[in-house]
C-alpha positions as CSV (number, residue, x, y, z in Angstrom):
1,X,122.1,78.9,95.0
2,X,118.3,79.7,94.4
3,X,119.5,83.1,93.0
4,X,115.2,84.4,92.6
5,X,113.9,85.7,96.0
6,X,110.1,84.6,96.9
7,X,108.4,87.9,97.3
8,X,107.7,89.0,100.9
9,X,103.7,89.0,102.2
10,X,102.0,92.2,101.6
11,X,101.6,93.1,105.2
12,X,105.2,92.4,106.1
13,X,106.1,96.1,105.2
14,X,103.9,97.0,107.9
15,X,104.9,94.9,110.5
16,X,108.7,95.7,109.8
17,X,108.0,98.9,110.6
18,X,106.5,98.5,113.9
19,X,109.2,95.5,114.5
20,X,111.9,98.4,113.9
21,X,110.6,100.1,116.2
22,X,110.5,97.5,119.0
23,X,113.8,96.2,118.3
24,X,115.2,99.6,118.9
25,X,113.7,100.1,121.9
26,X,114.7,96.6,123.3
27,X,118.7,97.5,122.5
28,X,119.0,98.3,126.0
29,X,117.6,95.1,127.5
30,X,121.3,94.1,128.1
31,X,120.1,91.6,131.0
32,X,117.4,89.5,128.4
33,X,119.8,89.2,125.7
34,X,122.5,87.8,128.0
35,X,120.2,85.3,129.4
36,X,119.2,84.3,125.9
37,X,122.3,83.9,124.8
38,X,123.2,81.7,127.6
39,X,120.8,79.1,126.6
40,X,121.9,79.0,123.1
41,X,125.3,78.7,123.7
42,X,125.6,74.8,125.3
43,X,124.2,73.9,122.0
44,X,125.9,76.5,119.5
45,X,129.1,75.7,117.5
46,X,130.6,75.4,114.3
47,X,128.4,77.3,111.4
48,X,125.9,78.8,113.4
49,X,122.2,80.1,111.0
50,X,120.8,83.0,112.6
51,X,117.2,83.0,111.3
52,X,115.7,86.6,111.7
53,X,118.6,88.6,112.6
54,X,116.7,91.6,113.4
55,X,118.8,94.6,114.8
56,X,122.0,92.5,115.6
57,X,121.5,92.1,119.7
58,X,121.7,88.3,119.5
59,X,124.0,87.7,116.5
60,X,127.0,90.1,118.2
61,X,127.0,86.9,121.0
62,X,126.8,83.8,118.7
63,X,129.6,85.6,117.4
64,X,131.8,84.6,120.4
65,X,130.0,81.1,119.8
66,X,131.1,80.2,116.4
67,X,131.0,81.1,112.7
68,X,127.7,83.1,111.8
69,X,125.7,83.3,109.0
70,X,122.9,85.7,109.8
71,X,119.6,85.9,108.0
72,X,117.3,88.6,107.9
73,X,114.3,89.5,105.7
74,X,114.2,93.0,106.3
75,X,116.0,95.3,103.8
76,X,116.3,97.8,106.1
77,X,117.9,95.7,109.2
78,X,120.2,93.6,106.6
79,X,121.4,97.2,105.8
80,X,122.1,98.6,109.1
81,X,123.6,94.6,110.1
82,X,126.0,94.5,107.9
83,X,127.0,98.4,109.4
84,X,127.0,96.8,113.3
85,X,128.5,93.2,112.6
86,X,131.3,93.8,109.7
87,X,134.4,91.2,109.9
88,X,132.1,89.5,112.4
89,X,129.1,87.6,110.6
90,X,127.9,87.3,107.3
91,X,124.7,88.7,106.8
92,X,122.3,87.9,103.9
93,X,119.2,89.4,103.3
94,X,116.3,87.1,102.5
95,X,114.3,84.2,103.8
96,X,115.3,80.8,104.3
97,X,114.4,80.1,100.5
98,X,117.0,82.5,99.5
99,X,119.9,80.7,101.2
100,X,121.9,78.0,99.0
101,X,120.6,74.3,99.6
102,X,123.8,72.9,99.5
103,X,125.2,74.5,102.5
104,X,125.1,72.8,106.0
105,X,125.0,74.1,109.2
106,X,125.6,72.9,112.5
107,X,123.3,74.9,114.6
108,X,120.4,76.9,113.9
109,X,118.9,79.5,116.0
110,X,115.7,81.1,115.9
111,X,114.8,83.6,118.6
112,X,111.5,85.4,118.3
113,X,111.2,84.4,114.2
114,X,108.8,81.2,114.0
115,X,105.8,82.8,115.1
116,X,106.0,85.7,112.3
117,X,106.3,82.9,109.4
118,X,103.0,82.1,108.1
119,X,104.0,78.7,107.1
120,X,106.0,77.2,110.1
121,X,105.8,73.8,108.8
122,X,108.1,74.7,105.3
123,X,110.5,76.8,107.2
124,X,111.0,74.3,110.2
125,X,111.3,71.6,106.8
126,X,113.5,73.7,105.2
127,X,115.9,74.3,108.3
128,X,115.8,70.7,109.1
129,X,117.1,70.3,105.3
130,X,120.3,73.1,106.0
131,X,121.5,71.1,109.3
132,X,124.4,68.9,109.2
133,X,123.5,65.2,110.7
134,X,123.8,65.7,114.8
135,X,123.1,69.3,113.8
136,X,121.4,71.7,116.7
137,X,118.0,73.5,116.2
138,X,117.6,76.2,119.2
139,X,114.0,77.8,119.5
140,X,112.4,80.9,121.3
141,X,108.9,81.7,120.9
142,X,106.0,83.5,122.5
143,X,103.8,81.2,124.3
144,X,99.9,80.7,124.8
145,X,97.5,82.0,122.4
146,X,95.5,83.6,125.6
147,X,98.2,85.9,125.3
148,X,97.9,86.8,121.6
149,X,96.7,90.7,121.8
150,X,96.4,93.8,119.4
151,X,100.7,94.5,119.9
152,X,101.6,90.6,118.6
153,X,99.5,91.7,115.6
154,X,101.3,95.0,115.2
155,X,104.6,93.3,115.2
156,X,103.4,90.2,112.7
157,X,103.2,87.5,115.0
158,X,100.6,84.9,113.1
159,X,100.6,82.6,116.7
160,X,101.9,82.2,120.0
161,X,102.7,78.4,121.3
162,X,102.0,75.7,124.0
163,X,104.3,73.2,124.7
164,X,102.7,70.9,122.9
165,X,102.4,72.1,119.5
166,X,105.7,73.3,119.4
167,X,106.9,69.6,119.7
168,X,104.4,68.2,117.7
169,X,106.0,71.4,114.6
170,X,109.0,69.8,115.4
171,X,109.0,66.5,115.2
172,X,106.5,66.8,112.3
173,X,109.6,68.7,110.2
174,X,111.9,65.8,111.3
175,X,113.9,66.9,114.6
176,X,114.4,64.7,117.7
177,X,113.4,67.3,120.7
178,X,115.6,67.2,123.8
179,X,114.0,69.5,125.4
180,X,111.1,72.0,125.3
181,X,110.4,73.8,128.4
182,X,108.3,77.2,129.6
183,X,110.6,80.2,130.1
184,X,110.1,83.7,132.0
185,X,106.9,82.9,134.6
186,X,106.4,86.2,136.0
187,X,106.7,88.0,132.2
188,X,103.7,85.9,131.6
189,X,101.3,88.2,134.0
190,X,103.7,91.2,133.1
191,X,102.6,90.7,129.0
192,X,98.7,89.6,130.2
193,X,98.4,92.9,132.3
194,X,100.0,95.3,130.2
195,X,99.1,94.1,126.5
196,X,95.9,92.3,126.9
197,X,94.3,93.9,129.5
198,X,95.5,97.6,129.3
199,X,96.4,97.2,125.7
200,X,99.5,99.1,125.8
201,X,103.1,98.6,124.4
202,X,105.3,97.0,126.5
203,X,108.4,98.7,125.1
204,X,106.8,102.0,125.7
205,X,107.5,104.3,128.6
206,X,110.5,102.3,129.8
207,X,108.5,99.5,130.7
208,X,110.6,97.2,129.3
209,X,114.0,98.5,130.7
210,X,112.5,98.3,134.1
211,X,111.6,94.9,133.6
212,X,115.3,94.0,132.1
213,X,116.9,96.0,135.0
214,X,115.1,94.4,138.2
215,X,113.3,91.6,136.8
216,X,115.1,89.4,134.8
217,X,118.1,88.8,136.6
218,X,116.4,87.6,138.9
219,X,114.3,85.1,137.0
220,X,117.2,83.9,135.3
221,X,118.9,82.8,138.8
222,X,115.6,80.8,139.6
223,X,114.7,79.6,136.1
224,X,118.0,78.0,135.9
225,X,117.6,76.0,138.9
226,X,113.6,75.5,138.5
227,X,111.3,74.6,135.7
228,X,108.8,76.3,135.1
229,X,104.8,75.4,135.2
230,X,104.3,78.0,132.3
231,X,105.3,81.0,131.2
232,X,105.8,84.0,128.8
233,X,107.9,81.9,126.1
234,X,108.9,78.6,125.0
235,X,112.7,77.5,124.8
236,X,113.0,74.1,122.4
237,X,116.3,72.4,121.6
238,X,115.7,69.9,118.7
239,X,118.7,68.0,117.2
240,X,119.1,66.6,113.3
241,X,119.7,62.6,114.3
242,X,122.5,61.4,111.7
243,X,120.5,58.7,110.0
244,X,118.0,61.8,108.6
């Protein structure tokens, strides 16, 4: 067990703050965490790694999915975690260099986390180094840099992602990617009006709950059948190949 934590960037205080905030006010976006949750779960089982736990939304599903460890930097969220998810995961506050190297998981699931570590390339190395051979790697992240505006900044995001890149991260660290696809088409003119042109919140005002109530079960029905050209975010399923 690497029993001395790596101290946390200097702005991250900041941007945990304003991430707090967010993640509170996306607790009621019932519809978006169900449909996230139903991607992960063809390729969740066994020891399931939830990297960036935040308030808890996501980990109380993989739950039902298998057994979870979930890992979150913030003192503050590890706190009130362990509060919302006790007998049901085990939460550990830290990074991935705090976790022990000789444990193996079977999947790993990072939803909204990649683009807020500064150096993607260790922690996609370091994941690829905690999965079990035939282990799962299950990504969500913000897509297209046009996108990038003064709220990504506020919450810590160092990057948003084309399709490309992602791969290329991936298969860089290790992974064979099976699949790597757009996600959430209309949320991509939603985020460009509101954030980049208006430079607003979206979580503010109820935005967000009106786009969770109407919107996204709607996409969801279409985005399973269709693939989209772009979109909002990026879904990647990677795998650990055996022989690795």
């Amino acid at each position: 067990m690497n029993r001395s934590r790596k101290p946390l960037p200097a702005e991250f205080a900041e941007a945990d703050r304003g991430l707090v905030e967010v993640l509170a006010a996306l607790e009621g976006a019932v519809n978006y965490a169900d449909w996230l949750a139903s991607l992960v779960q063809p390729h969740a089982h066994g020891r399931i790694l939830e990297i960036g736990a935040g308030s808890g939304t996501i980990t109380e599903r993989l739950a039902s999915f298998g057994e979870v460890t979930a890992l979150e930097p913030s003192a503050s969220l590890a706190e009130s975690l362990r509060a919302r998810l006790t007998g049901r995961a085990e939460v550990v506050e830290g990074t991935l260099h705090d976790l022990d190297e000789a444990q193996r998981f079977d999947t790993a699931v990072m939803i909204n986390v990649l683009e807020h570590i500064p150096d993607e390339s260790d922690a996609l190395g370091r994941v690829h180094a905690l999965l079990a051979g035939g282990g799962r790697l299950v990504l969500w992240v913000p897509a297209f840099e046009s996108l990038y505006g003064r709220f990504d900044q506020m919450i810590g995001h160092h990057r948003r992602y084309r399709r490309v890149q992602l791969v290329e991260r991936c298969r860089s660290a290790g992974f064979e990617v099976i699949d790597c696809r757009y996600a959430n088409l209309p949320g991509f003119f939603a985020w460009w009006l509101v954030v980049r042109l208006l430079r607003r919140v979206p979580t503010a005002g109820g935005l967000s709950t009106l786009y969770d109530r109407w919107a996204v079960p709607l996409i969801r029905r279409v985005e399973t059948r269709i693939r989209m050209p772009f979109g909002q975010s990026l879904l990647l399923v990677a795998t650990r190949t055996n022989d690795t």
